[in-house]
C-alpha positions in Angstrom: -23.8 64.5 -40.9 -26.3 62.8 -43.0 -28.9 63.6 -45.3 -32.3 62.4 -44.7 -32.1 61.7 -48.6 -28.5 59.5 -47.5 -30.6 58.3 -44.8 -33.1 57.0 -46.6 -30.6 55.2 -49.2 -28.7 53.8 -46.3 -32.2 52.4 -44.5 -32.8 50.6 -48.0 -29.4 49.0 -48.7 -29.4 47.8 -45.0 -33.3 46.4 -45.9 -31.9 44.9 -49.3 -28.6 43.0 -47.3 -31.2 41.9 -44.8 -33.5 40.6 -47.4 -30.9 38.8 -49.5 -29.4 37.2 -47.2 -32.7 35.9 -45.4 -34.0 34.6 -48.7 -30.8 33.0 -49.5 -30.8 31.5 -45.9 -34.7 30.2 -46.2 -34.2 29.4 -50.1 -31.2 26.7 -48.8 -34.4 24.9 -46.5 -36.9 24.7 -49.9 -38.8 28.0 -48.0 -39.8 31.2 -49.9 -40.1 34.6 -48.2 -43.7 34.6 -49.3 -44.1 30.9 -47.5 -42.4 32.3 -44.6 -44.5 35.8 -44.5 -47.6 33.6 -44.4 -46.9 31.2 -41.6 -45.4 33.9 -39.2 -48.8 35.6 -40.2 -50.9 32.7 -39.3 -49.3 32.1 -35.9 -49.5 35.4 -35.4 -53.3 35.4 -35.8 -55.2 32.4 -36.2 -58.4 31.3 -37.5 -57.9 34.5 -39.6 -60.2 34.6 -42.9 -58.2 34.8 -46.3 -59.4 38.2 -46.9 -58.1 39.4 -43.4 -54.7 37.8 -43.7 -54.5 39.4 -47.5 -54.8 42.6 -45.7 -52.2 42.0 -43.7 -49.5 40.7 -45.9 -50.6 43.5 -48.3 -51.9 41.6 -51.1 -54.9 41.0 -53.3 -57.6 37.5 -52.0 -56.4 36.5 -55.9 -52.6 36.2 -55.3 -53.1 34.3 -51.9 -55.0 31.8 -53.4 -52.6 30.2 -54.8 -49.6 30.5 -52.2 -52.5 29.0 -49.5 -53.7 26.0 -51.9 -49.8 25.0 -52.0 -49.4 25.0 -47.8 -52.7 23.5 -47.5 -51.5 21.0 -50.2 -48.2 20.5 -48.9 -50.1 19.9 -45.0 -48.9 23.4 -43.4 -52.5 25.2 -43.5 -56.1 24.4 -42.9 -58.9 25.6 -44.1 -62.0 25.7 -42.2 -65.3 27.1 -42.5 -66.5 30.6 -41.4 -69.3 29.8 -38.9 -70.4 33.7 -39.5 -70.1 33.6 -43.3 -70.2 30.5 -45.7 -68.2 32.0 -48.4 -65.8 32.7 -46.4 -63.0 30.1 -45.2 -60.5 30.4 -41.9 -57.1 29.6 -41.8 -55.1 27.7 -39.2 -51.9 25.9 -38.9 -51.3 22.2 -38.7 -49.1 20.0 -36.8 -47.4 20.4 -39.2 -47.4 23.9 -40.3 -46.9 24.5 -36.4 -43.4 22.4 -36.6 -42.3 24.3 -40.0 -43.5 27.7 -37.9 -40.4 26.3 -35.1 -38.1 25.6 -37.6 -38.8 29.1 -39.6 -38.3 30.8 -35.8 -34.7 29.1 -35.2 -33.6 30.3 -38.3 -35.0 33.7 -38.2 -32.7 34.1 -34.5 -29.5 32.5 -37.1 -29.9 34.4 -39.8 -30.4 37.8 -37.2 -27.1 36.4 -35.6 -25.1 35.7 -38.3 -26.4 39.7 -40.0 -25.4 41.6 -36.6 -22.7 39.7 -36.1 -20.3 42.3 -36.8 -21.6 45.1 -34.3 -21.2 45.2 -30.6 -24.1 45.2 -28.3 -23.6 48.8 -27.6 -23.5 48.9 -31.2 -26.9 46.6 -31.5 -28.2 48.5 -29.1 -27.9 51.9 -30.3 -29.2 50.6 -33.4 -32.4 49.1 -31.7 -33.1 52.8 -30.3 -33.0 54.5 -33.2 -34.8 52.2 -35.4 -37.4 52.4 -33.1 -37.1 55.9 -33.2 -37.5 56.0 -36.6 -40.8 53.9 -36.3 -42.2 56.0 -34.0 -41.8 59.1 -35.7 -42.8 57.7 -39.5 -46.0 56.1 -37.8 -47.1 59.6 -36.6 -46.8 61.4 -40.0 -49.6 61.4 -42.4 -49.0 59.4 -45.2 -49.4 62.0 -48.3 -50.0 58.7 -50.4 -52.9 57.5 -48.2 -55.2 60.8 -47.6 -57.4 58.6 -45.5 -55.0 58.2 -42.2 -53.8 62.2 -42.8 
């Protein structure tokens, strides 16, 4: 039986193998996981303010900056105004942005084959269970390091 100390060592090393091998995937196609992170985000909510989509990628306005200056450069991202704030810019997705976003998706669904290759669906499917089991249970605990959702 395992620890929940083995358990948590085992969660990482699967996270680290899944990460590596993604960013080695994406890196071969000139994409960064931090180029990725923001387009899935920007599909997944759109005409989001910077500030908002910081908050969601969990970083500082100051280190997005730069990252959304490059897409918007490089014809993935548009800025527009905020009609309820002028300081404050929207983000959207281009054509072009929109066609990366397709290509980033296909190989998202390679990279997840190629990773789970070697299980069986029973196998995946356990798996799926009790990850999301694990999800469930970790969002209902209080976070000792954020007093605020305790």
């Amino acid at each position: 039986m395992s620890t929940p100390t083995e358990l948590g060592e085992l969660l990482g090393g699967a996270w680290r193998a899944f990460s590596r091998r993604g960013q080695a995937r994406f890196s071969e196609h000139g994409l960064s996981a931090a180029r990725v992170r923001l387009l899935v985000s920007l599909a997944a909510v759109p005409n989001v303010r910077m500030r908002d989509l910081a908050d969601r990628l969990g970083v500082s306005g100051r280190a997005i900056t730069p990252l959304v200056d490059a897409l918007e450069a490089d014809g993935l991202v548009a800025r527009h105004a905020d009609p309820a704030d002028r300081r404050a810019f929207r983000l959207g997705l281009t054509e072009a942005g929109t066609a990366q976003l397709q290509r980033i998706e296909e190989l998202q669904r390679t990279i997840s084959a190629e990773i789970f290759s070697g299980l069986t669906a029973e196998q995946r499917d356990q798996l799926g269970m009790l990850l999301m089991a694990f999800l469930t249970s970790a969002d209902t605990q209080p976070d000792q390091a954020c007093p605020e959702r305790a």
